[in-house]
N, C-alpha and C positions, 0 to 999 in steps of 0.2 A: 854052609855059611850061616844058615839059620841058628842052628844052636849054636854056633860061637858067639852070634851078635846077641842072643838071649843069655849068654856066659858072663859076655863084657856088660852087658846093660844092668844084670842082677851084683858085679863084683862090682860097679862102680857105685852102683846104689849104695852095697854094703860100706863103702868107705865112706860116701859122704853121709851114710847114717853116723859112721860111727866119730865122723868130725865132730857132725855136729851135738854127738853127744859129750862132748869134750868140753862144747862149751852151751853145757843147760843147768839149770834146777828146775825142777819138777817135782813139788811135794805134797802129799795126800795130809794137811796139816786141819787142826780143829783151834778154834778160835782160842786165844791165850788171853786171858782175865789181866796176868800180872807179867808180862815179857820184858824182859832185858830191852829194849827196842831205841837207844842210842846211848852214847859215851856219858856216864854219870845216870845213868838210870831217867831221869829229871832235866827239864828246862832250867832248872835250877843247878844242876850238878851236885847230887847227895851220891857220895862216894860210900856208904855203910848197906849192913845187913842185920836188919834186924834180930834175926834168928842165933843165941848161942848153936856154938861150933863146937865140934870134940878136936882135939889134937892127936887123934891116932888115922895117920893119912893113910888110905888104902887107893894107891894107884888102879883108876876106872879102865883105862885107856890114855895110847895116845896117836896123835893123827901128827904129819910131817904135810908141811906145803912148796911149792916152786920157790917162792922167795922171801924176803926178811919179812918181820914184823916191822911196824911203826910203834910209837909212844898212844897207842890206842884199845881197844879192847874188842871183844869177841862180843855179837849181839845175841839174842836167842829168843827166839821164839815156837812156840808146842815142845816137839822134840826134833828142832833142830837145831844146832851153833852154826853161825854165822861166822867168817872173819877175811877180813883183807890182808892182801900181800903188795911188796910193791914192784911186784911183776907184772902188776895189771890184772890181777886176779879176786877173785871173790867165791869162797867155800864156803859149801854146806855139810855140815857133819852131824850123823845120827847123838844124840845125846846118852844115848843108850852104851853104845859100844866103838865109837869116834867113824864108826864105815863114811867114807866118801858118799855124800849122797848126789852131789853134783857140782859143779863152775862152771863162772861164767869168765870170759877171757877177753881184754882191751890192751890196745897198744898205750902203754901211759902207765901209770904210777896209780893205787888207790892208797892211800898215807890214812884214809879219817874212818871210824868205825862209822856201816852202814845205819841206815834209820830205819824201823821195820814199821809198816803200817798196814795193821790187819794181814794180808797176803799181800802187801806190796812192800820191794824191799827196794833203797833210794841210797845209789847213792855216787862218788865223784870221783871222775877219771883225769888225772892230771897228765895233760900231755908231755909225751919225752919233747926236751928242747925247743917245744912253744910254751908261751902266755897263755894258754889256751884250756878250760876243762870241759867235761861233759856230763852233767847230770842225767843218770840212767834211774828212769823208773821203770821196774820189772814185777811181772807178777809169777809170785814162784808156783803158785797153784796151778796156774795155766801154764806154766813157762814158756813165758814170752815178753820182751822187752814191752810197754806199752806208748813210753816216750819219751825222747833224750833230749837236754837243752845244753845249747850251749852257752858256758862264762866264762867274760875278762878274765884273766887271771889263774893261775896256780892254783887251785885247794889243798890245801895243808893242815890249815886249821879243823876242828873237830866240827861236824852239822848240830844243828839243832834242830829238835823237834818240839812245835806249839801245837796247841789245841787247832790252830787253822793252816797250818804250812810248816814248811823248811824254809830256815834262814843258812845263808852259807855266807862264809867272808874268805875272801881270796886274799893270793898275798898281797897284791897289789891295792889293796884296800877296798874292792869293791865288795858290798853288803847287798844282798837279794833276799829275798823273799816271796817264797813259790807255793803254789798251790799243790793239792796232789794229785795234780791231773799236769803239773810239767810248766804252767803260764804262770809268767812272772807277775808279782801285783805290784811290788814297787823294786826302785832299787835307787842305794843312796853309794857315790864316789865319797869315800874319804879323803882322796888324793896324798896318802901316804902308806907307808910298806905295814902290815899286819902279820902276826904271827902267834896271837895270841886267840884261844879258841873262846866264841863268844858264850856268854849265859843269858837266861832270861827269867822273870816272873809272870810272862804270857803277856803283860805289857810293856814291856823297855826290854830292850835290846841291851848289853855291856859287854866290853872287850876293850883290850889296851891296844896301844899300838908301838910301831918300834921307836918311834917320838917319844915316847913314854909319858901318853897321853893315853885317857881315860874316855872315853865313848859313849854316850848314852843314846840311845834312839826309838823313838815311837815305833811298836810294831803293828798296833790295829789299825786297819785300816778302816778309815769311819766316811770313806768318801767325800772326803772333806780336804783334800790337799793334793791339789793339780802338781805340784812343786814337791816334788821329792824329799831335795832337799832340806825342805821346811820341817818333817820330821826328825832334826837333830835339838835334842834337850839338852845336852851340855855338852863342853868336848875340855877339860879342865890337864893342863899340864903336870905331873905329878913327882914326874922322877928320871930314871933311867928307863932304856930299849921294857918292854912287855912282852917275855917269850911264853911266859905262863898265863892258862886259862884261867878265865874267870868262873866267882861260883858269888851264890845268892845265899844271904840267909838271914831271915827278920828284918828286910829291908836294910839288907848292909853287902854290900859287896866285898869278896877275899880276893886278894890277889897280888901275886908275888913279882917282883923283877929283875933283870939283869945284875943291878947293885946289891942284890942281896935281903931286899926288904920284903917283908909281908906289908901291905896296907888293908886298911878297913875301910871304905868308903861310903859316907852315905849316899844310898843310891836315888834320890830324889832331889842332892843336890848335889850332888858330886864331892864335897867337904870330906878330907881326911881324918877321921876320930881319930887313930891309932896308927902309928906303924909300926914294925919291930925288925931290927937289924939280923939277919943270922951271918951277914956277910960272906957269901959265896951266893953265884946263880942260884935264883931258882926256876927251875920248869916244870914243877910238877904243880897240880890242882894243890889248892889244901883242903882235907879233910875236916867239915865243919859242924859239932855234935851240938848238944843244947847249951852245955857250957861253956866247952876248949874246941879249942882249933890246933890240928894237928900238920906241920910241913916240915919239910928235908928237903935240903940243900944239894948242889953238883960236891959239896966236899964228903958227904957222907954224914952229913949232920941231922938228927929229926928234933925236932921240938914238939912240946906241947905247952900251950899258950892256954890263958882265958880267955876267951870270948869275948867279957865283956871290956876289958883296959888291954889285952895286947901282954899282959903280966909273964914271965916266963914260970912255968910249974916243976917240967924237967927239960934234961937235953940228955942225947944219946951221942954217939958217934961211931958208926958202924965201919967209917977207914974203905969205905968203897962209894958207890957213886949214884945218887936217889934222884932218878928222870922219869920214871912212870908213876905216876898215883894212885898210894895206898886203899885197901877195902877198909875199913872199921867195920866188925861185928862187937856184940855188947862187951868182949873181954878183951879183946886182942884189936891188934893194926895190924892187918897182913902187908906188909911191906917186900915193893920185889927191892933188889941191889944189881947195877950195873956188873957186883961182884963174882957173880950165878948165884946169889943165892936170893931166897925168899925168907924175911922172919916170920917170925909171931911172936911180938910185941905187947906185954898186959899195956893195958890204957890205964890202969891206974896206975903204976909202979913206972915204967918205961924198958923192964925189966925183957932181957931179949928170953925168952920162955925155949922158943923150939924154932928149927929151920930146916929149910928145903936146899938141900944142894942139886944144883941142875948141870948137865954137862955145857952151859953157853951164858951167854947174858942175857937176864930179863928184859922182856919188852915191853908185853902188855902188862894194863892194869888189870887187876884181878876180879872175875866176876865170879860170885857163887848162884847159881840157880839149881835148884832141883836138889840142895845138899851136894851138888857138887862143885867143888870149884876151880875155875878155868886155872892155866899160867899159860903164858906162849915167851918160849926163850928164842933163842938165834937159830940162826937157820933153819926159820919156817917150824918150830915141834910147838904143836898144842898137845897138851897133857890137860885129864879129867881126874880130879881127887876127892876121892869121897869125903867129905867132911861132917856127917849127919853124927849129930851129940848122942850117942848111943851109950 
């Protein structure tokens, strides 16, 4: 009866080792200077790559997950890819050769690309069939959760990362602001539905809402406001519903809506310079370089605009369906399509050069690091493409 009960006590150990290694990351990682480390690179959201690309794609690898993609992107930090499902999961993949390096596993939905800070990776569990989410701070080095908060609300919208915390906006309109140790510093009720992912310049907060109102909010906290609420700077009526994120650039805020418009806003007053019609939804970021501004439409439409009046330059029509937001590197717009495919786009011409046919529909937006670059289509496939200008 002795070595049985030594049989059973060593087989049961081996199972709950191997739960629990189901749901770990544990990685021997070295500090990253320049990491992918949330959705748009920047508190800003600069969707480009500085580096020319070559166009002769040599398939790296590709890794397959539990469940769909969101309208979000893979993060990455040393050598490892990050990316959520909305199974309630969160992967770690070698950058090298895609091997499974670990996950973590929640009952809920993860919809928004994680935040990486240093070794700690942040990020929001949306409960099945509650109002209810959970911000998970984990450190993958150690692997080990180190403290989860809970918020009002759905996340859906994309995180942001500042120089001193995480902001998150739920759908139900509430806006937080967290430290990276999990404690809230402030938090402001909009008291209406949200669905647009916010940006920042490290001091205001912006993000629309489904009012198709325009948001601005003080993010530092300077110990100087008992009243939450007191840090709202404008809240200005604009248009139609806000399903598309905002982006930042020379003090002007991009951003698209429901009815079909690009707006310009200046973001210290909230004042409209510019809008421009493409008429059909938009929900993707726009891509915003020194000059033009780059966006596509639900009908399959992309534009490229001026910067500085809103002026149209060209237009494209690719007949399929633009939800995820494009990379820019200095020649090309990698553009995914709802269609399976991916372009490549000259940015001067508008001219469709070359494409990616994939077996499903694009989901994520596209990251390159390391000269390779990310796509994630349907049913959970991340794919690694070498793109280094050789």
């Amino acid at each position: 009866m002795g070595l049985l009960k030594k049989i059973l006590t060593y087989s049961l150990f081996i199972i709950l080792a191997g739960g629990c290694n189901t749901s770990l990351i544990r990685l021997e990682s070295y500090k990253d200077v320049d990491p992918y480390s949330q959705y748009g690179k920047s508190p800003y959201r600069d969707f480009r790559y500085e580096k020319p690309i070559g166009l002769t794609f040599t398939e790296k690898w590709e890794a397959s997950i539990n469940g769909g993609f969101t309208n979000s992107s893979v993060a990455v930090y040393d050598s490892s890819v990050f990316v959520n499902d909305l199974s309630g999961r969160l992967y770690s993949f070698s950058i090298l050769n895609g091997k499974t390096l670990g996950q973590l596993k929640f009952k809920g939905s993860i919809f928004t690309t994680p935040i990486i800070e240093n070794s700690l990776i942040i990020f929001a569990v949306a409960r099945d069939k509650e109002n209810i989410s959970t911000l998970h701070y984990y450190d993958f080095n150690a692997g080990t959760e180190l403290s989860s908060v809970e918020i009002e609300g759905r996340v859906t919208s994309q995180l942001l990362k500042l120089n001193d915390g995480i902001i998150l906006l739920s759908e139900t309109g509430h806006l937080y602001k967290l430290d990276y140790r999990g404690k809230i510093i402030w938090h402001y009720e909009t008291n209406y539905f949200c669905h647009s992912s916010p940006a920042s310049n490290n001091k205001v907060i912006v993000f629309g809402n489904d009012n198709g109102e325009i948001i601005c909010v003080e993010s530092e906290d300077l110990n100087r406001n008992t009243d939450f609420n007191s840090r709202l700077i404008y809240r200005e009526k604009i248009g139609g519903p806000f399903f598309c994120g905002a982006v930042i650039s020379d003090d002007v805020i991009y951003i698209g809506n429901n009815d079909g418009k690009l707006y310009a806003i200046d973001i210290n007053s909230g004042i409209v310079k510019w809008s421009f019609q493409t008429n059909a939804m938009i929900k993707m970021e726009a891509v915003v370089a020194d000059k033009e501004i780059f966006i596509g439409n639900l009908s399959g439409e992309l534009y490229k605009l001026s910067k500085n009046d809103g002026k149209q330059i060209w237009k494209i029509n690719t007949y399929g369906l633009l939800n995820s937001t494009p990379l820019m590197t200095p020649e090309y717009l990698i553009l995914p399509d709802m269609n399976k495919k991916v372009y490549f786009i000259s940015v001067d011409s508008g001219e469709i050069v070359d494409s990616l046919m994939l077996d499903g529909r694009v989901k994520l937006s596209p990251v390159i690091k390391n000269d390779l670059l990310f796509i994630g289509y349907e049913n959970g496939n991340l794919r690694a493409y070498d793109v280094s200008n050789k």
